[in-house]
N, C-alpha and C positions, 0 to 999 in steps of 0.2 A: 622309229626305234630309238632314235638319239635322247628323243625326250625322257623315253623311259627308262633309258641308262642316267641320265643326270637324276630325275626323280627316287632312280635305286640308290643313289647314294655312287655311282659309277661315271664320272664327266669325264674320266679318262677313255674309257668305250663309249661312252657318247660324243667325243671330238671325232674319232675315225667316221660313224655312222652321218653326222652333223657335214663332213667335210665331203662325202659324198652324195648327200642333200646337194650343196652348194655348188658343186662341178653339177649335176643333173639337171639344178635349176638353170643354169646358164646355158647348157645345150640346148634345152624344152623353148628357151626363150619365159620362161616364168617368173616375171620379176617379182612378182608378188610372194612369191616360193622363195624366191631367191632372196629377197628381205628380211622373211621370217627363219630361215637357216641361219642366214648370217647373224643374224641377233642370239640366236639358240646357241650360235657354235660362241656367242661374244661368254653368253650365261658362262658354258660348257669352261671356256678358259680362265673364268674370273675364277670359278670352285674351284681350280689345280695355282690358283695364284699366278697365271700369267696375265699379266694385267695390260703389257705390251701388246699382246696377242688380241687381248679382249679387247683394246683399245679401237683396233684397227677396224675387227668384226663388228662393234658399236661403229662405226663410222660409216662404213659401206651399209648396213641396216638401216642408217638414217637415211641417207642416201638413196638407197630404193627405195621405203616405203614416200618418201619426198616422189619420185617421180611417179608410184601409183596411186597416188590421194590419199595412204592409209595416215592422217592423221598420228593414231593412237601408238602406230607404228613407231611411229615418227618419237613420239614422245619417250616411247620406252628404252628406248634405243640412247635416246638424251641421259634419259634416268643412269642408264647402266655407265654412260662416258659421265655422269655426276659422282656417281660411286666411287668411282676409279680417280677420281683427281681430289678426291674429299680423302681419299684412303691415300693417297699420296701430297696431303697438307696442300694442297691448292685451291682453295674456298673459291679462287677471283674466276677459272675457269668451272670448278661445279658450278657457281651463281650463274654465269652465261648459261650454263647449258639449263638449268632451270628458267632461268626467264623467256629462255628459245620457247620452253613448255606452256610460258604463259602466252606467250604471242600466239604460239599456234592454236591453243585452245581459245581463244578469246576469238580467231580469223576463223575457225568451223565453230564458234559457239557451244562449245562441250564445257563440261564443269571441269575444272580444278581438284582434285581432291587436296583435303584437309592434311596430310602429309606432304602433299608438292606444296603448299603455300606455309607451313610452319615451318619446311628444311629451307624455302628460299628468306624465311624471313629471319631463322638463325643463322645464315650463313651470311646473311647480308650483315648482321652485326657482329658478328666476328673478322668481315676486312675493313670495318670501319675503325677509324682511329679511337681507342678506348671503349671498343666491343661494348659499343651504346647505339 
């Protein structure tokens, strides 16, 4: 239901529905549920500009999808804590969390896509000295 309140254009009733995900997955023992909530509830608070909030929810989503194998999980989770420190002038930590993207796609052998490797390779020349 969460989803489809963020997809209407609604991340405010999608955090209520999202946050009850999150307690459900925890009780069921579903970590995998519980990885994909917490990343959803991360979306959910990045649309209402809590970026604190989002911060967090990115972190615990890497975090489980890290102890269930999900790879891609894993990366998405990076993406949205990239976002969030890019949109708060912090290039030095977005670039970490991308390059965490290239580690781990490079250690399960998945592709890259052509936006993760053009955002790490501008962000890489904007902490360098004279943005070369």
């Amino acid at each position: 239901m969460g989803l489809l309140e963020m997809d209407g254009g609604q991340p405010g009733e999608a955090v209520t529905f999202l946050k009850q995900a999150v307690e459900l997955h925890k009780t069921t023992g579903n970590e995998e549920g519980l990885a994909a909530a917490w990343g959803q509830l991360g979306r959910a608070y990045r649309l209402l500009g809590k970026d604190q909030r989002a911060e967090t929810c990115f972190n615990y989503a890497y975090t489980h999808f890290g102890q269930v194998g999900k790879p891609e999980g894993e990366a998405e989770a990076l993406r949205g804590l990239a976002d969030i420190y890019e949109a708060r002038n912090e290039p030095e930590l977005a670039l970490r969390c991308l390059t965490r993207i290239r580690e781990i796609f490079t250690r399960f052998s998945l592709r890259l896509s052509k936006v993760d490797t053009d955002r790490e390779e501008r962000l890489s020349r904007a902490i360098r000295p004279g943005g070369k």
